[in-house]
C-alpha positions in Angstrom: -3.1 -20.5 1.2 -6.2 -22.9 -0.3 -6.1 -20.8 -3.8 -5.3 -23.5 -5.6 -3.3 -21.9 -9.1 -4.3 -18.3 -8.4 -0.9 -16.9 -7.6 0.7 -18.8 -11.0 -2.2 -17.3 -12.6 -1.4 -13.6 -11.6 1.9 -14.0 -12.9 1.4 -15.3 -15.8 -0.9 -12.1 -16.3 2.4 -10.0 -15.2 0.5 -9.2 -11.9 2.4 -10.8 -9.5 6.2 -11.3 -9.5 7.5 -14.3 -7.4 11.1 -14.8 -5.6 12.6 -17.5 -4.6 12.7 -18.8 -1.0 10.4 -19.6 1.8 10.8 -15.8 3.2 10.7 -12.2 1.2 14.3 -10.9 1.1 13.1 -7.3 1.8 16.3 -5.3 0.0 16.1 -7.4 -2.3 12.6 -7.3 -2.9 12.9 -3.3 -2.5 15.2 -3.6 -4.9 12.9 -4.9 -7.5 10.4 -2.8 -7.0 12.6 0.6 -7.7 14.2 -1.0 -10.9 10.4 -1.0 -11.8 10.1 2.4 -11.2 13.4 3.6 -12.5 13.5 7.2 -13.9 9.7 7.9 -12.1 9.7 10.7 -8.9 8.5 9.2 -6.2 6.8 11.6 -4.1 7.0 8.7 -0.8 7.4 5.3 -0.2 4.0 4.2 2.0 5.2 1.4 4.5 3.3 -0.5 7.4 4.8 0.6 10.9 4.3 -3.2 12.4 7.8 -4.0 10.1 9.3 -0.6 10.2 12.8 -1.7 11.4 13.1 -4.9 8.6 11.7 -2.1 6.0 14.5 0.6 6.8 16.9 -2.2 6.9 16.1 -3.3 3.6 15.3 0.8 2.0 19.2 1.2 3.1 20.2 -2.0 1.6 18.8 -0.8 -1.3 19.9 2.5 -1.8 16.5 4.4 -1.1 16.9 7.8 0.4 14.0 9.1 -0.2 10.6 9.9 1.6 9.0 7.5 3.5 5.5 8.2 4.9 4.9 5.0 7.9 1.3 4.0 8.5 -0.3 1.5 11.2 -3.4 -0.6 10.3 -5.5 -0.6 13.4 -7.6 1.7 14.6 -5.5 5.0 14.5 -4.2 5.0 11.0 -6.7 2.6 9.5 -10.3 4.5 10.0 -8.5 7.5 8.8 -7.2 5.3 5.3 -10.3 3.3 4.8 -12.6 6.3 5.5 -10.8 8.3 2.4 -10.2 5.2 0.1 -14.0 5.1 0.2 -14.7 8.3 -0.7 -12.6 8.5 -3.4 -14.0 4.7 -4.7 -17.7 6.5 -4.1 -16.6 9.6 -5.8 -15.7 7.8 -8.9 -11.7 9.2 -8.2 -10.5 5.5 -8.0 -9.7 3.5 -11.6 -7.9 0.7 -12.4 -7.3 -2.2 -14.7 -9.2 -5.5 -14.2 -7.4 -7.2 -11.8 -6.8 -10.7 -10.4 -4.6 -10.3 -8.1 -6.7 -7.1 -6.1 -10.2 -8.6 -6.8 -8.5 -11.6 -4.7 -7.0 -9.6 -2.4 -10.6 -7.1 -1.9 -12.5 -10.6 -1.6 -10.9 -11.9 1.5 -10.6 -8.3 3.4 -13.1 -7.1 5.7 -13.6 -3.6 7.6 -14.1 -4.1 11.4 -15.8 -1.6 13.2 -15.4 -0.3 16.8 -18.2 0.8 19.2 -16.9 4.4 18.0 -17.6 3.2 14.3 -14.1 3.7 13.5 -12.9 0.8 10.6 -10.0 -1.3 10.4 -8.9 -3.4 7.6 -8.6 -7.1 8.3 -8.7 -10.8 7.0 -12.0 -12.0 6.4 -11.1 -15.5 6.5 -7.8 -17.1 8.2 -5.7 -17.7 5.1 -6.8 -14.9 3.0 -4.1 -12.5 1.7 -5.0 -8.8 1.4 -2.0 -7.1 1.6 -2.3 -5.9 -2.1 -6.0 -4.2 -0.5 -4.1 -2.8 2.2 -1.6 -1.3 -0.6 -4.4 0.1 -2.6 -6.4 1.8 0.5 -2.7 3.0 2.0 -1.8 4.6 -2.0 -5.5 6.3 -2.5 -5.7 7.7 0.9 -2.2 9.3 0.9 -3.1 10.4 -2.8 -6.2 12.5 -1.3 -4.0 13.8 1.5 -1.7 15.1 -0.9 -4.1 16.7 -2.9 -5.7 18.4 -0.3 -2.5 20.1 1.2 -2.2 23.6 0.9 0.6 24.5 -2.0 3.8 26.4 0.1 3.9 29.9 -1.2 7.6 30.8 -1.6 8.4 33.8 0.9 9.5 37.1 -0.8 13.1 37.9 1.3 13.2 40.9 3.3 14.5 44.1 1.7 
């Protein structure tokens, strides 16, 4: 990827776990990822619709059951994310410790914009790796759409 020692770097800072092979087993990868969380409620899983099949695959594998919200990252679902992640980064709602592994990631992303102005996240050079940016702007923006959902008032039963 012409980064030279970065990824040992990130984990040897605990930022980036690494598995063996040429190819991400996804279940077991999925796996990993809910051991980490173990004992957490996870209010949904956030998951790129361009591997959706390979994804539910692996979730099944894995013994996840839970919610999954699917996202795209071009035009439709992307201006939507971007535009909220930066609100919330503008809005001071975004924190988070200093980190190698997304300063990398932010560094090679872009925003492309449309004759309609609408953004879309995207490599800005050919061997750049952003999905950890795409993660971030996919978990803030869901974040502000669950926070501005209206609160279901339980229905009192007829008498």
């Amino acid at each position: 990827d012409g980064v030279g020692r970065r990824y040992q770097e990130m984990a040897d800072r605990g930022e980036l776990r690494t598995m063996t092979g040429r190819t991400v087993p996804v279940a077991g990868w999925i796996a990993q990822v809910l051991g980490h969380v173990a004992g957490e409620s996870i209010a949904t899983i956030l998951a790129d619709r361009f591997k959706q099949g390979e994804v539910q695959d692996g979730m099944a594998a894995a013994g996840y059951r839970g919610p999954v919200t699917w996202r795209g990252f071009g035009w439709r679902d992307g201006a939507e994310d971007i535009t909220r992640f930066q609100r919330a980064v503008y809005d001071r709602q975004v924190a988070a410790p200093k980190s190698l592994l997304l300063r990398a990631a932010l560094s090679d992303a872009v925003c492309l914009s449309d004759p309609a102005g609408n953004l879309k996240l995207a490599k800005g050079r050919s061997l750049g790796r952003i999905d950890p940016a795409a993660a971030a702007v996919l978990a803030v923006a869901e974040g502000q759409r669950m926070a501005t959902r209206p609160v279901r008032q339980a229905r009192m039963a007829w008498a």
